[in-house]
C-alpha positions in Angstrom: -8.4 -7.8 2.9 -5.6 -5.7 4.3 -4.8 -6.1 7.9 -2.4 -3.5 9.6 -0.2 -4.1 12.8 1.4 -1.0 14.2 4.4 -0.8 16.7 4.4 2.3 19.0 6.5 3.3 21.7 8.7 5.9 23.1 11.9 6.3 20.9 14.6 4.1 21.1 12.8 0.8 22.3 14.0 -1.0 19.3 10.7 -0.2 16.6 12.8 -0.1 13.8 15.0 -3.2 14.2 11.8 -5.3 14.9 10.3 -3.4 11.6 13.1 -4.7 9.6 13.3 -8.1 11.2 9.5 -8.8 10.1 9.4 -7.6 7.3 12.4 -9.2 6.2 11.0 -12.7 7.4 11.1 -13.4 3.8 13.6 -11.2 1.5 11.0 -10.8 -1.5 8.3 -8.9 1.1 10.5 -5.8 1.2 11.2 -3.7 -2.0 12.8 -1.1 -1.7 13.5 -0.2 -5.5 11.5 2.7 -5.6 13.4 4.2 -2.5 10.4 7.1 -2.0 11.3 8.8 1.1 9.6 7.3 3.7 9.0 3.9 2.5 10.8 2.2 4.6 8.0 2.8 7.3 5.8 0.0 5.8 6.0 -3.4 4.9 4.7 -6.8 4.6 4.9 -9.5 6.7 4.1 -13.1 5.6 3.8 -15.5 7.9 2.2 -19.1 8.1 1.0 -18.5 5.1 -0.6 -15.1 6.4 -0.2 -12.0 5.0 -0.5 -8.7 6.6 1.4 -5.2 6.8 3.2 -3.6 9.5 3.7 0.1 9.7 6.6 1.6 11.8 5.1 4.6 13.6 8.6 5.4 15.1 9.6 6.8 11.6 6.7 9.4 11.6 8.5 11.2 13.9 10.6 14.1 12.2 13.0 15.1 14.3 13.9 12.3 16.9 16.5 14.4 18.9 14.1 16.5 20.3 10.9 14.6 20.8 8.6 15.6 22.6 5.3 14.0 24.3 2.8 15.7 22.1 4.3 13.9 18.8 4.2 10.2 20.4 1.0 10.8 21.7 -0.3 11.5 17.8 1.4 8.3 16.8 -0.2 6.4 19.2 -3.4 7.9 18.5 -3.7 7.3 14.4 -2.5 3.7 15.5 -5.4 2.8 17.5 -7.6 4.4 14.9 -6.3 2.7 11.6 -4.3 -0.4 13.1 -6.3 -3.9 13.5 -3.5 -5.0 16.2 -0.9 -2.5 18.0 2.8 -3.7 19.5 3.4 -2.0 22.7 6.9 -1.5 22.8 9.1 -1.3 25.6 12.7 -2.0 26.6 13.9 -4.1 29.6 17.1 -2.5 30.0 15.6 1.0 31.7 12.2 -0.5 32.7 9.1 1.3 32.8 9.7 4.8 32.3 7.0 7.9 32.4 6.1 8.1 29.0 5.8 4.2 28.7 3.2 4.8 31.6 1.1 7.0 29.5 1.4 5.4 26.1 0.0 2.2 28.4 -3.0 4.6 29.6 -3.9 5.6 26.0 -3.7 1.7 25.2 -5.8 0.5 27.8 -8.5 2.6 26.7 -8.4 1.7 22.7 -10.9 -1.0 22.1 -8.1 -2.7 19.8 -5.9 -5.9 20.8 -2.9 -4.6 22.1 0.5 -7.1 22.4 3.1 -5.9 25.1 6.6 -6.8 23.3 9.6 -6.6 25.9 12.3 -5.5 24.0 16.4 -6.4 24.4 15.7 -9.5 26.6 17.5 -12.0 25.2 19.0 -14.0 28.1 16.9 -15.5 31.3 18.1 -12.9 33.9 16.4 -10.3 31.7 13.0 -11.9 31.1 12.5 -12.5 34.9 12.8 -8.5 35.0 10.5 -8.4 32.6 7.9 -9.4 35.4 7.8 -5.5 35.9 6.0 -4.6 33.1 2.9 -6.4 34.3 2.5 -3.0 36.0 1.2 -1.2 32.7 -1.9 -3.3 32.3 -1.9 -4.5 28.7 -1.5 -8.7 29.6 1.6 -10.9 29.2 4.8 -9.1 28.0 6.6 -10.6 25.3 10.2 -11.0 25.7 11.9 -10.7 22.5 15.2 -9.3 21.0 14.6 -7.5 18.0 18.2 -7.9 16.9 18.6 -11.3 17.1 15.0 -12.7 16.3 14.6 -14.5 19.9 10.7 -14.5 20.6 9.5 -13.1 17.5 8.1 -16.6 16.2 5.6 -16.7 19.0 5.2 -13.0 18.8 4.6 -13.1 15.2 2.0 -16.3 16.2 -0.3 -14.6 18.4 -0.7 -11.2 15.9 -2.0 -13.8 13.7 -4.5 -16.1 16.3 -5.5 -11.8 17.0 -7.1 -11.5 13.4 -10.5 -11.6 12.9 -11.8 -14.4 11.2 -11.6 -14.7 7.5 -15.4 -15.7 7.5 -16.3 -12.8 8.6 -14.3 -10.9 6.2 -15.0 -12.4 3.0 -18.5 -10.9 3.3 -18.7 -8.3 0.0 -19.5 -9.6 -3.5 -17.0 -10.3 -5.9 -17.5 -6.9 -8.2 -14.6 -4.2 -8.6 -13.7 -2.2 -5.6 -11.7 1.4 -6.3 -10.6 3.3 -3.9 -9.7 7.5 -3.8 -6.8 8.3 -3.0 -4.3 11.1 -2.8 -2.4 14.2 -0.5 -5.1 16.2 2.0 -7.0 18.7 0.3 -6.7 17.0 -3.5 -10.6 16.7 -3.1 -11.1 12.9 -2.0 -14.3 14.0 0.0 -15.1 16.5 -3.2 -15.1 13.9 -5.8 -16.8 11.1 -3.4 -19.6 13.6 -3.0 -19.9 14.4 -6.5 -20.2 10.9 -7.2 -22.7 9.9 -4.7 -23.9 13.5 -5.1 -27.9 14.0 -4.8 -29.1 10.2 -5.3 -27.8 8.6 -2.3 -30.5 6.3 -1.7 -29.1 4.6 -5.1 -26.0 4.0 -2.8 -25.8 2.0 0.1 -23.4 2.3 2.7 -21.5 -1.1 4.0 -19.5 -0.7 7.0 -16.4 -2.7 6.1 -14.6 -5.6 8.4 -11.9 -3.2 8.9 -13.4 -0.9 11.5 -12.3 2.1 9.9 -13.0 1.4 5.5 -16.3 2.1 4.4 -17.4 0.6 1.6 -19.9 2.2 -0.6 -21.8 0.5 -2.9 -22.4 2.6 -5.9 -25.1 1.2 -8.7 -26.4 3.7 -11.1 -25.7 5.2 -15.1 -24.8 1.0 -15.8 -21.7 1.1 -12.9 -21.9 -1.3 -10.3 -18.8 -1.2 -8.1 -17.9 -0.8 -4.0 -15.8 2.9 -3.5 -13.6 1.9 -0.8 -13.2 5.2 2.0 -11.3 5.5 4.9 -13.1 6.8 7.8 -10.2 8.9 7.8 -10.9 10.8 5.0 -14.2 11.6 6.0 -13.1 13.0 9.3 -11.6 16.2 9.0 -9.4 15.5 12.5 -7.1 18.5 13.7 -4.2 17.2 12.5 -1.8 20.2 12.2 1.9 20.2 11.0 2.2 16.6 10.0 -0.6 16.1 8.3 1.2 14.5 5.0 2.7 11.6 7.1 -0.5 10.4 8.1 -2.4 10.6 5.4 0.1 8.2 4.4 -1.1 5.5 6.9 -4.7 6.6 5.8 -4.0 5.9 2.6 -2.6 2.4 2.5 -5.8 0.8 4.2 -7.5 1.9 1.6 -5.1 0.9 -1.1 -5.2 -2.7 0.4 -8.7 -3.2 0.1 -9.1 -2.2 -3.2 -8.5 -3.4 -7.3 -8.0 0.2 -8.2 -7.1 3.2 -7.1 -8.1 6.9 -8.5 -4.6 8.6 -7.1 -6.1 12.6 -6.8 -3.2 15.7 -7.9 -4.2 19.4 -7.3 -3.6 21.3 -10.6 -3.4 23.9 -8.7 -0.1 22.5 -7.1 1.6 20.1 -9.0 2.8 16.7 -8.4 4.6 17.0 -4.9 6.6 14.1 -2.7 3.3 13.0 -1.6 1.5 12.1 -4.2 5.0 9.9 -5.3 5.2 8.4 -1.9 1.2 7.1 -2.3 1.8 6.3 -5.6 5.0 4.1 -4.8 2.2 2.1 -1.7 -0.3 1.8 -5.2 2.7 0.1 -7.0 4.1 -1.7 -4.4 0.4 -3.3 -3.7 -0.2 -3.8 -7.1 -2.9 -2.1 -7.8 -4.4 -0.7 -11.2 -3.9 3.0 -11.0 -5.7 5.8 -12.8 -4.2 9.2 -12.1 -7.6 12.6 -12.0 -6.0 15.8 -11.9 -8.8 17.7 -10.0 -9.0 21.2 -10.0 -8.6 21.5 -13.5 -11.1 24.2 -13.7 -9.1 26.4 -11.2 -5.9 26.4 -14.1 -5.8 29.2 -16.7 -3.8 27.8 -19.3 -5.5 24.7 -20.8 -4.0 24.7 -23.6 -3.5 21.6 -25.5 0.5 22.2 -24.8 -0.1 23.2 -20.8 -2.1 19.4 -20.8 0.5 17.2 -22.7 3.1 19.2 -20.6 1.4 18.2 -16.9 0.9 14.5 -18.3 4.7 14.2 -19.0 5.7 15.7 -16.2 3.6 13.2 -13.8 4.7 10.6 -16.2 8.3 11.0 -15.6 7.5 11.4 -11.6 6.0 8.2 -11.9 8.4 6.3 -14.2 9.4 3.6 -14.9 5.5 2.8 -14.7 3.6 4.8 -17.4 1.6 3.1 -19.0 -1.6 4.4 -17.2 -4.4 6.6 -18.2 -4.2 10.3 -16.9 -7.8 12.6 -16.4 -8.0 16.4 -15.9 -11.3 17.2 -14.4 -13.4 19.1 -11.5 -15.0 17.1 -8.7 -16.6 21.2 -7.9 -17.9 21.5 -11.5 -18.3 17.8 -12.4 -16.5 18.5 -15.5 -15.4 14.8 -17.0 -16.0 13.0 -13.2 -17.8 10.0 -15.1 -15.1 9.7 -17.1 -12.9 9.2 -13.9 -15.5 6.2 -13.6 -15.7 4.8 -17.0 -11.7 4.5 -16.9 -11.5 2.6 -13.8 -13.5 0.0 -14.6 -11.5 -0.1 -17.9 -8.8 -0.3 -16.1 -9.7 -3.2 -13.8 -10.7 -5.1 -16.7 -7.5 -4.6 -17.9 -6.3 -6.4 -14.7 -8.1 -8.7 -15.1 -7.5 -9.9 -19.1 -6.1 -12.7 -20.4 -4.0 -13.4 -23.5 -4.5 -17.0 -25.3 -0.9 -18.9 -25.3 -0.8 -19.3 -28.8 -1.0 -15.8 -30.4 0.7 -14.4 -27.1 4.0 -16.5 -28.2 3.8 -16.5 -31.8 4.1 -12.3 -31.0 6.3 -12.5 -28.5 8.5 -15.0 -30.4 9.1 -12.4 -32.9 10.0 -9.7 -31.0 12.6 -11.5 -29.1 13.7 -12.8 -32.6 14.1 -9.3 -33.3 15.9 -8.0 -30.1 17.1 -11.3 -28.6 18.8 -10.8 -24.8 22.2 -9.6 -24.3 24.9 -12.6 -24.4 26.7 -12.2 -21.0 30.3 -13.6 -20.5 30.0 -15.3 -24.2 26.7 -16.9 -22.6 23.5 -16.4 -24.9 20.3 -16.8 -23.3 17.1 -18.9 -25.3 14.0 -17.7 -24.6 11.9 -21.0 -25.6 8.0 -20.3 -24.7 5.8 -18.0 -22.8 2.7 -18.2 -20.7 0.1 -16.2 -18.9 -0.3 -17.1 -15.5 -4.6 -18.1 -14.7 -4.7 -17.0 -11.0 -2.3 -14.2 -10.4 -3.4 -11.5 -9.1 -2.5 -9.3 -11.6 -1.0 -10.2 -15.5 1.7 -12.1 -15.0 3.8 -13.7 -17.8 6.1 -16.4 -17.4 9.1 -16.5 -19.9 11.1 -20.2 -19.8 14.6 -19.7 -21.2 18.4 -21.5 -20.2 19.5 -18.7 -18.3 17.3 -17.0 -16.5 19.6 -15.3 -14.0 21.6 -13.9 -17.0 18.1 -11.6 -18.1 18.4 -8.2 -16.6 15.5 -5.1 -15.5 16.4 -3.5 -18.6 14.9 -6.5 -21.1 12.5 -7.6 -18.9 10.9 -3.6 -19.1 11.2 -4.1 -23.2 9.3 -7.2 -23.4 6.7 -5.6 -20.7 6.5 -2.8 -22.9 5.8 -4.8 -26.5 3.5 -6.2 -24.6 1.3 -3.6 -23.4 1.9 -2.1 -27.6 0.1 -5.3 -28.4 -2.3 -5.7 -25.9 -4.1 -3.2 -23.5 -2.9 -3.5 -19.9 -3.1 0.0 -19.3 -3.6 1.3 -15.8 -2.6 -2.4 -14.7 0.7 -3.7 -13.5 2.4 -6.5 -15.1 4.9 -9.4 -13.6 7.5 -10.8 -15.6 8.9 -13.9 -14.7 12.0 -16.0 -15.8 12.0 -19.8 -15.2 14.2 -22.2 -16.3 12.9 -24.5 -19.1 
């Protein structure tokens, strides 16, 4: 179940450095291969054994010289409507300023838990100045310093004593959950519709754990499944020049708490920086991925070549991931919606297949006999035995060989990709592993 901390405050404060900090508790959380534009504004945290994300609101902003009231105010707004827990951040060394005041009124009012994180004190005569901040109302301040980690162990222990219970959560049955996805105006409320369309007593409506994801539970035409929606989508807020940044932090609830997400493009417009940037928080979750281009019926040219030439073009957006299926269809005229459907829960069966040892290495045996991996420094690395993981998440293969540091991206992507030729994984993401024999 996802859970999502968000840090707010006035520019400056330090929101970045703690970002970075937690999400770099351990190295592997933070990816940043696919360097998307704004990626770096969320990230995963594990701690104790807890997993949770942690979004960055400072980086929403676009241009930081020239802030102005109206664009932290927004930030702190979309935070108290899709964050489970929000840091309060403030900075010791000017005290409590105006806007901090403000922020703090906003904050008292949210019905969310709210942490007050006192940034920059990382000797004793600043945490007894750090009394002051009692002023705003919001508890205990947390003295921290973001730059050198002081404090952020106990911080990072009382975001987790914050979460609700996982009793609580676990409270949906075990059967696929997909989520819709995409820019504003791709038509996620369009297709959701045309789903659930006329027999919506056949669906029933589950308010999720997570105030703001509702879960619908769709049974009819033999599909049995949960649509994860963000109460975000549904409401059409006045959001005006920046809508595209947070639709972002709409999105990646949604994302979290689902197997597989239907990623929406408007024909009509074309693949654009958004739709890469939600597609890089699809990858970077892990989840399967089926790509409806809606509007299909608003495009003149449908020729066969007009098709092939929008598929490879999102293809080579999207690379190096391709392997996943692609639909062109009309939430407005219904045109091929079902099959929208039909391929998700194709694809999270893919996610969810398994491959027998023994045919999976006498195949794989033979095509590394037949492109063994590049010798390095006169070093030649035996690949001896493979393995599917049981309880991984998604398919994950182990390879055990000599040298496993010596095996590089490049031959890791050419055995992924004999082995989706062999065996259907499409729509699904695939972990390769190298271990030492």
């Amino acid at each position: 179940m996802g859970r999502l901390v968000a840090i707010v405050g006035r520019p400056n404060v330090g929101k970045s450095t703690l970002f970075n900090r937690l999400t770099q508790t351990r190295t592997a959380i933070v990816d940043d291969t696919s360097g998307t534009t704004r990626d770096r504004q969320y990230g995963k945290v594990d701690w104790c054994g807890q997993e949770f994300s942690v979004i960055d609101t400072g980086g929403w902003v676009v241009n930081s010289e020239d802030i102005f009231e109206g664009e932290i105010n927004k930030q702190v707004h979309t935070a108290i409507e899709e964050a489970d827990i929000i840091l309060f951040m403030v900075d010791v060394t000017t005290g409590v300023t105006d806007l901090d005041d403000r922020v703090a009124e906003i904050l008292r009012r949210a019905k969310k838990p709210v942490l007050l994180v006192v940034n920059k004190s990382d000797n004793s005569d600043w945490q007894y100045t750090s009394a002051e901040f009692y002023a705003l109302g919001l508890g205990d301040p947390f003295c921290i310093s973001a730059n050198n980690g002081f404090g952020t162990g106990d911080l990072l222990d009382e975001v987790i004593k914050r979460f609700p219970d996982k009793e609580q959560e676990e409270q949906l049955e075990e059967i696929p959950r997909f989520a819709i996805v995409g820019r504003p105006n791709a038509g996620k409320s369009s297709i959701i519709n045309a789903f659930i369309g006329e027999e919506r007593n056949i669906v029933t409506e589950i308010a999720g754990t997570t105030r703001d994801s509702i879960y619908t539970r769709y049974n009819k035409f033999g599909f049995d499944f949960y649509l994860v929606d963000t109460a975000g989508i549904r409401k059409k807020k006045k959001v005006n020049e920046d809508i595209e940044y947070y639709s972002v932090i709409r999105s990646i609830r949604a994302i979290e708490n689902s197997d597989v997400c239907i990623l929406m493009i408007d024909a009509t417009r074309g693949i654009e920086a958004q739709d890469a940037n939600i597609f890089s928080l699809i990858q970077r979750n892990n989840k399967g991925l089926v790509v409806c281009v809606n509007k299909w019926d608003l495009v003149e040219n449908k020729s066969t070549e007009a098709i092939r030439f929008f598929e490879n073009a999102i293809r080579n957006r999207f690379a190096p991931f391709t392997d996943f299926p692609i639909i062109f269809g009309s939430a407005l005229t219904k045109q091929r919606i079902y099959k929208v459907l039909e391929t998700a829960v194709k694809v999270y069966e893919n996610r969810n297949r398994r491959v027998a040892t023994s045919p999976l290495n006498n195949y794989m045996q033979e095509v590394i006999a037949a492109y063994p991996p590049p010798a390095n420094k006169g070093k030649y690395v035996k690949i001896k035995y493979v393995t599917m993981l049981k309880d991984a998440k998604i398919p994950s293969f182990v390879f055990f060989c000599n040298l496993p540091q010596w095996v590089k991206e490049p031959y890791r992507r050419y055995l992924e990709n004999k082995i989706r030729e062999e065996w259907d994984f499409s729509g699904t993401p695939i972990n390769i592993f190298m271990r030492e024999k």
